[in-house]
Structures are given as structure tokens and as C-alpha cells.
ROMARDREN-144956 format. One line per field, with one value per residue (C-alpha): residue number from 1; residue in one letter; chain; z, y, x. Coordinates in nm, 3 decimals. Example, Ala and Ser with C-alpha at 12.3 -4.5 7.8 and 13.67 -1.06 7.14 Angstrom:
num = [1, 2];
residu = [a, s];
chaine = [A, A];
w = [0.780, 0.714];
v = [-0.450, -0.106];
u = [1.230, 1.367];
END
This chain:
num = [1, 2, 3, 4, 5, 6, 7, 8, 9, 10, 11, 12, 13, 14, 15, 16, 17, 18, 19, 20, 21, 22, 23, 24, 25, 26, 27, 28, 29, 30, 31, 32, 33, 34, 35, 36, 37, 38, 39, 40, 41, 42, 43, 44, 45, 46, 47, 48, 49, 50, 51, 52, 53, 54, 55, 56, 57, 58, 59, 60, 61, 62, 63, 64, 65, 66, 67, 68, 69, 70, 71, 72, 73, 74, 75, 76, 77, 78, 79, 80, 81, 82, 83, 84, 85, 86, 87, 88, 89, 90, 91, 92, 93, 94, 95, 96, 97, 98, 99];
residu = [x, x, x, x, x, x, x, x, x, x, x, x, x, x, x, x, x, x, x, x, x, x, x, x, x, x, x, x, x, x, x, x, x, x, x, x, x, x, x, x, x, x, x, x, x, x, x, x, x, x, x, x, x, x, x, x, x, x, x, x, x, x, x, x, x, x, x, x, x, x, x, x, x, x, x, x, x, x, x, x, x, x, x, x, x, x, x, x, x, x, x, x, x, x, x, x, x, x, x];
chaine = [A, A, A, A, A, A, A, A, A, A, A, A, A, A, A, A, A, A, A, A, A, A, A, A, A, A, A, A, A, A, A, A, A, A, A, A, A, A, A, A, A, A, A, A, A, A, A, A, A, A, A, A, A, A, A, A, A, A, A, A, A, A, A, A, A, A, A, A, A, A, A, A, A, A, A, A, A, A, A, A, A, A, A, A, A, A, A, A, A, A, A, A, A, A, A, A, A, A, A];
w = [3.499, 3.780, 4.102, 4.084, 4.389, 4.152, 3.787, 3.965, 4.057, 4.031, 3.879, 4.128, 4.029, 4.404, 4.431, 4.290, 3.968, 3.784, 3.465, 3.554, 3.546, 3.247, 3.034, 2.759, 2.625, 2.249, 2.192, 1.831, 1.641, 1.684, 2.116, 2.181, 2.172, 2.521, 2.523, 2.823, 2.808, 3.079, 2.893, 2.564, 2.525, 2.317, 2.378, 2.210, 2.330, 2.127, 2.208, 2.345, 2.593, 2.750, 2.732, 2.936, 3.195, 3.204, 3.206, 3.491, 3.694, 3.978, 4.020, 4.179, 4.424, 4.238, 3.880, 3.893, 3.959, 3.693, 3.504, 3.558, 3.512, 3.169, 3.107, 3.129, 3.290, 3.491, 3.242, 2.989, 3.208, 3.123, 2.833, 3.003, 3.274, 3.048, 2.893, 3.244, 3.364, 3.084, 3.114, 3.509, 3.369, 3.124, 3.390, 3.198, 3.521, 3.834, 4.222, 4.289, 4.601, 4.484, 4.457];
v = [23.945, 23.680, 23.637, 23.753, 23.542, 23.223, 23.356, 23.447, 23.040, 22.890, 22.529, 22.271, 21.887, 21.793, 22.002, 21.901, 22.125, 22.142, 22.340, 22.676, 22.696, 22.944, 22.695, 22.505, 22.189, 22.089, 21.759, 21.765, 21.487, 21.595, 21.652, 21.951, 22.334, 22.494, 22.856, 23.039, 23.301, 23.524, 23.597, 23.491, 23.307, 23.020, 22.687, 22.362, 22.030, 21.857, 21.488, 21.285, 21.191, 21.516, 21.593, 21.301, 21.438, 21.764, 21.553, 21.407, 21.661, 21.710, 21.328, 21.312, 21.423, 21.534, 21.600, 21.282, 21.048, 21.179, 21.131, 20.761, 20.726, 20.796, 20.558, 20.832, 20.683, 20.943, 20.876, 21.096, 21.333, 21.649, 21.771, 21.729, 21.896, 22.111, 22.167, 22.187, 22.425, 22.663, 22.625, 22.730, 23.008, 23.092, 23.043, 22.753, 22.574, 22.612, 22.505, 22.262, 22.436, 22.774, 22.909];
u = [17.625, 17.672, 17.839, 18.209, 18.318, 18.140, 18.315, 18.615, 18.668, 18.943, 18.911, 19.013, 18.980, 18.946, 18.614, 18.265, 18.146, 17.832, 17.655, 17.574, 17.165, 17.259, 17.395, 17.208, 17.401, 17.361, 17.478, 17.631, 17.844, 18.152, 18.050, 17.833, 17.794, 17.725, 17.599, 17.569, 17.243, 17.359, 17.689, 17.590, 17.937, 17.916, 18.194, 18.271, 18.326, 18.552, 18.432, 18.179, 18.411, 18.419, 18.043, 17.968, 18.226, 18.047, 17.706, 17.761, 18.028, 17.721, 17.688, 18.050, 18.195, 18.484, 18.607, 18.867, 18.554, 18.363, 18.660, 18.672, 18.306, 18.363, 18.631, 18.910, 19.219, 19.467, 19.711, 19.477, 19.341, 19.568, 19.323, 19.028, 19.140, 19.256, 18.891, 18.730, 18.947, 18.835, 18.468, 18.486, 18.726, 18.452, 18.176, 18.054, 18.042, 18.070, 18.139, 17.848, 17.717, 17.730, 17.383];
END
């Protein structure tokens, strides 16, 4: 199924994430659909917002930068870190220098 130590993660904003190879992104209207083959688990992203975050999560060098990148200000951060926190929970992504 995948690397326990890597789906076991717990998400920290400080540390650098990415998509997990696994993962195909859909871009849809509304944000996007990511489905994960080697679980077959299936998640929405509720904006475009947050898809660019994800996007571009291996770019920074953590998730706060990416955050800014897309024009979210700390004020508004809570639900995307909210978001995040659920797709390294779901193995949707995970530590950038995990294998």
C-alpha cells in the first residue's frame, strides 16, 4: 500500500510537501478532483485557490510560502491548512524528500 513511516506523517506547515507520484490532479471548475491509484481514494479541492497551493507545494520550501505565492494572506490560512493537513492525512501528499 505505501510506506507507513510516509502515510503515517504528520502535516507540519514548517516542512516542504509535494503530490505523491500516485496522485493524478484533475483540474475542474469548481478546483479539482485528485485520485490517488495506489489507494484508489478520490479528494476534492474546493477552490482554485487551493489547487495552486498544492501545484506548487514542491516549489517552496515550506507550506506558508506556497501559501503566499498564491495570494493567501496568514490571516486566511486556517482552511487551507486545514485542507492540507487532510491530504497528507489521506496520503495525498507527502514530505518532499521522502522517496
Amino acid at each position: 500500500m505505501g510506506d507507513p513511516a510516509v502515510a503515517g506523517s504528520q502535516f507540519d506547515p514548517a516542512r516542504s510537501w509535494r503530490l505523491h507520484p500516485q496522485v493524478a490532479v484533475r483540474p475542474e471548475p469548481f478546483g479539482a478532483l485528485l485520485y490517488h491509484f495506489g489507494t484508489r481514494k478520490l479528494s476534492f479541492l474546493k477552490n482554485r485557490t487551493v489547487l495552486a497551493v498544492v501545484e506548487s507545494l514542491s516549489d517552496h520550501p515550506d507550506v506558508r510560502s506556497a501559501l503566499r505565492a498564491a495570494g493567501v494572506e496568514a490571516h486566511a490560512e486556517p482552511p487551507y491548512l486545514q485542507a492540507l493537513g487532510v491530504l497528507v492525512a489521506s496520503n495525498m501528499l507527502i514530505d518532499k524528500d521522502s522517496q
